[in-house]
Structure formats: C-alpha cells, structure tokens
C-alpha angles and dihedrals in degrees: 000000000000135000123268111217110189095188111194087333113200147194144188143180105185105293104342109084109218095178113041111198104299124183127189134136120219116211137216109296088352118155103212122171128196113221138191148103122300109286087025086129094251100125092039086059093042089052088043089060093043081059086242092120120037122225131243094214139333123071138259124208118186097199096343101305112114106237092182093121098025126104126239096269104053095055102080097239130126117196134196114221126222090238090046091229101214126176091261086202094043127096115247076255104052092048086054101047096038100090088059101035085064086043089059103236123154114277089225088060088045092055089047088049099047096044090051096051093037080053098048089047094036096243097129103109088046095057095109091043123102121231095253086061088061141090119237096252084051099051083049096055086049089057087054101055098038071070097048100056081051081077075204119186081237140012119217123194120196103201088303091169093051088091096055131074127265087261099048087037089058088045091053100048089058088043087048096049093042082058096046085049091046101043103021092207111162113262138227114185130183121197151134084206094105077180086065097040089057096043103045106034142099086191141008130223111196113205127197119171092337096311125100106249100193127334114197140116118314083250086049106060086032098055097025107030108196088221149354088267081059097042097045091051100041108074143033117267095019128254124272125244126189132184111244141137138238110250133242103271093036087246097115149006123254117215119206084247099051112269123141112200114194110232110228092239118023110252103198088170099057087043108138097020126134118239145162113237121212134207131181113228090229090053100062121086129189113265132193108284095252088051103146096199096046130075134244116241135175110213114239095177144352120221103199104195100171105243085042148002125222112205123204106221124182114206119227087265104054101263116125130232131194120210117187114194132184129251119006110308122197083247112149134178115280093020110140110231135186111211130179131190113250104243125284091024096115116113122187139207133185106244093220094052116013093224114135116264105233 
C-alpha cells in the first residue's frame, strides 16, 4: 500500500487544456473516487496516473516515489477497466495468473495468489471456466482479482460497474466496499454514479471541465456544496436554485414572487446582493396553507416511488420547484401546495460565481 500525491497535474491536448492544474494527496489505504459528468477530465487523470496518458506539467508520486517518466508497469499500480478485458480463450485461472506468469513469479506463489483472491471474491468453483461461461457480475469480480494477486502499491478503477445492471451494479458496490474494508489498498475510482461515489468513498473529487470542483467527504459535498456545479450534480433530484436577493438589512432573502426566507444569521455586509438560494427537495415539508415562510406550487406531476414520492411544483411565476416526501402522500396533478424549507436548509451562491457564500 503506498500514497498516491497528483501535484498541479496538467493536461493538454494542443491548445485545449483537459486537465486544468489539479492538486490532492491519497493516502495510505484511502478510497478515493473522482466524480463528474461525461467529458469532466476523470478518466483522463486516472489514466494519467496509470501512466496511460502523459502529463503536460505537475508532478505524480505512487508512495513517494515520482512516476512521471515510468511506464505502467513499473509503478506499482493494477487497474480494473470499465469492458473487463479478459483473455476470452483463457481459464478463470489463467486471466487471473497471467499477469504473474510474464512477471516471472513461482508457480507455486501464483497458485497461492490466485486462490486467495478467487476465495476472497468467491470465484473459486468457476477457475477452470472461460469468460464467455460467465455472468457479467461475475467477469467483473475476475478482473478484480486478476488486480488482487497483483499485491499493487494502488488499485484504479475506470467506471468497471457501467457495463451491469442496476441490480448487479448495487451487488457490486457492496462487494466492492466488503474488499476495500478487508484489504485496505488505496483506491483510485472513476465514475458519473454520484450513488457510487457516496456509497463507496473516503473522499470525493468533484470534477467539472478538467478542475476540482470541490474534495471532501461523501456528507460534505452533500450538506456544504462548494458551488452550484456541485450542488446541481450531488443529489437526486437535484437540488433547487432560485434567484433572490439578500435583503436590506442582510436578515432574509427576497424571492422575485414574494417570498421572504429568514437566514439563519443575519449578513449586513452581503444586504442588497444578488444570489441564487438553494433547497434541497428532501428538505422541504407541507405547511399550512397560510404558512408565511413556505412557498405556493401547483403540482405538474407525482413520482411515487414507494418509499417516496418526489412532486413537480411550478411557482406562480413559472419556476419550478421539486418536493420529495417521504412514504406515499395523497398527493395528486393540478393540487395547490404550500411548502417550506426545515431550518437550516438555505444554501446560498453567489450569482456571479456560483461559488458558495460562507
């Protein structure tokens, strides 16, 4: 196990720049999973540190050691790729060992590597199988071992549940997680799954068009989103943002139909500025109708999802606004609502930026 350091990371591609400068440090036996939209620039950074991609400028150190100029195979790394590619015409067995048998190791060791991994990923009863005699769950668990019995300094994954069904995809994230618990390998993780991303890091890199948006913990990007690109992409549904203004005094903020939400501590240096408010949908509750604090929707459409049921409100005038409630409500198209955010739910942006106001 090792750490993994990118240091002002760049990339370029003549003159368009993918990867735009980008600085974290992994730590030993850290999961830490890079997360954005398709064309974001995470690949491009995994491969980079696979040394698949070379860099433009900044450096990258796999336990210490700088891998800028080494090939892929002197850094210490094994990754799992988002297609699997397996040896269609090799054994379970032989996928799994070939890495070793070209590195030279004993057979003997090899055996010992690859029944320790099949046992850990319960492959053991499908060794002598070839790839086209297994399900897609179970390719996937043979790519990752063909990484265990690497023993590498660091695993990368490049999207390697994209390919499954929702149903596989949830039973290999747990599997995922059990085998990050029991071998504590650093972790490098590439997806657009901001589920995953919540349910498998340590830590989150947000991407957005090659620059890190925000890295914290899944619960902080979730509860304090760096910015209205974070904010937008973190949840499900996604987060509402209004236009409003900070009010005179700096006590509230004024909404174009009329609404005054109370901050939650007054900001008499920000009074007068323009923002943009945002509310989770989960974090908004019906009110009584004369509620002064809430907001009044017309339903266009109920999503009853079982557990929940997410309603689409338009405002009175024409935003619209997205309520998720729990359980199954007697909710129905064309109902008037009032709905008000739970305290402490207000976040708020700054209009020119979008960066969060602190």
């Amino acid at each position: 196990m090792a750490t993994v350091e990118i240091r002002n990371v760049r990339k370029s591609y003549g003159p368009v720049e993918a990867i735009k400068g980008i600085d974290i440090a992994i730590q030993d036996g850290e999961f830490l999973v890079l997360l954005g939209p398709s064309g974001c620039g995470k690949s491009t950074l995994l491969r980079m540190v696979a040394g698949l991609e070379g860099i433009t400028g900044g450096e990258i150190a796999i336990g210490g050691r700088v891998v800028n100029h080494l090939d892929p195979k002197d850094r210490d790394i094994a990754m799992v790729f988002q297609n699997y590619a397996l040896y269609p015409h090799m054994t379970v067995f032989d996928n799994m060992a070939y890495g070793l048998k070209i590195r030279g190791i004993p057979k003997a060791e090899i055996r010992a590597r690859v029944d320790k991994a099949a046992n850990i990923l319960e492959l053991g009863r499908f060794l002598d199988r070839r790839p086209s005699q297994l399900s897609g769950g179970q390719r996937q668990r043979v790519a990752m071992g063909r990484a265990i019995v690497r023993e590498p300094a660091a695993f990368l994954f490049d999207e390697p549940l994209s390919n499954l069904d929702a149903k596989l995809r949830t039973q290999m994230r747990v599997e995922i997680k059990r085998l990050q618990d029991r071998l504590g390998i650093t972790s490098l993780y590439v997806t657009h799954d901001q589920v995953e991303a919540m349910t498998l890091a340590d830590r989150i890199l947000v991407m957005n068009h090659g620059v890190a948006e925000q890295i914290g913990t899944p619960l902080e990007v979730y509860q304090r989103p760096a910015s209205l690109f974070v904010a937008g992409f973190i949840g499900s549904p996604p987060m509402n943002v209004l236009d409003g203004r900070i009010d005179d005094r700096g006590e509230a903020v004024l909404l174009p139909g009329g609404q005054r939400l109370a901050l939650p501590q007054a900001r008499p240096t920000d009074a007068g500025r323009p923002v943009k408010l945002g509310i989770r949908p989960e974090h908004m509750a019906v009110a009584a109708q004369d509620f002064s604090g809430g907001f009044s929707i017309e339903v266009e459409l109920v999503e009853a999802l079982g557990a929940d049921t997410v309603v689409y409100g338009r405002l009175p005038d024409g935003e619209s606004l997205l309520v998720r409630m729990a359980g199954i409500p007697t909710v129905r198209e064309r109902d008037r609502l009032t709905v008000a955010p739970q305290d402490g739910a207000l976040h708020l942006f700054d209009a020119v930026t979008g960066r969060r106001m602190e």
